[in-house]
C-alpha positions, 0 to 999 in steps of 0.5 A: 489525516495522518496517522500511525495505524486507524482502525476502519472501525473509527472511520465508520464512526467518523463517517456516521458523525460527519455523514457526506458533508465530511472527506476521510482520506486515511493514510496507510500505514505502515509505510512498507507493506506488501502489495496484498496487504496494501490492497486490504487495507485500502479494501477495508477502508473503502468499505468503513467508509473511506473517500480516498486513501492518503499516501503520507510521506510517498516517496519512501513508500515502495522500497519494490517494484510490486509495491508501487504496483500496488499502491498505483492500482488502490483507487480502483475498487473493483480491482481490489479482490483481484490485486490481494489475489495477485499481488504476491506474485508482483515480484520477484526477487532476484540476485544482482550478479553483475552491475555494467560487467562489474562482478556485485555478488559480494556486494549487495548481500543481507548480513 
């Protein structure tokens, strides 16, 4: 179900209305979230009720490297607490200075 933004609050309603006989796969959104913030959310989810998650639109999902390190852990519910704890310090930024010995720090700057 492809969706914007869901509150778990409706899912809970979902579930309660549809019992087992229904699957709820929310969707994450927005599509570019931290690797914490895609952990609560999957977390809230889960606990509202959720079967799964849905990843609409994936390949423009994890613009970094901790993001997809995140989304690729959110079926492991027991992971959960511990990847909103980690998850920041899944990446680090890090200037690009040279590309195959070409000088790129002119290149590849914000603004």
């Amino acid at each position: 179900m492809p969706t914007p933004y869901l509150h778990a609050s409706l899912l809970k309603k979902w579930r309660k209305i549809g019992g087992d006989s229904v699957h709820l796969w929310p969707d994450l959104m927005p599509r570019a979230q931290s690797a914490a913030s895609y952990a609560r959310l999957a977390k809230a989810y889960y606990e509202a009720g959720a079967d799964g998650l849905c990843l609409w639109d994936g390949e423009r999902r994890t613009a970094r490297v901790s993001e997809w390190a995140a989304v690729q852990r959110l079926g492991h519910l027991k992971l959960l607490d511990r990847l909103i704890e980690q998850g920041p310090s899944y990446y680090r930024a890090v200037d690009l200075k040279y590309l195959g010995g070409f000088d790129v720090k002119w290149s590849f700057k914000d603004g």
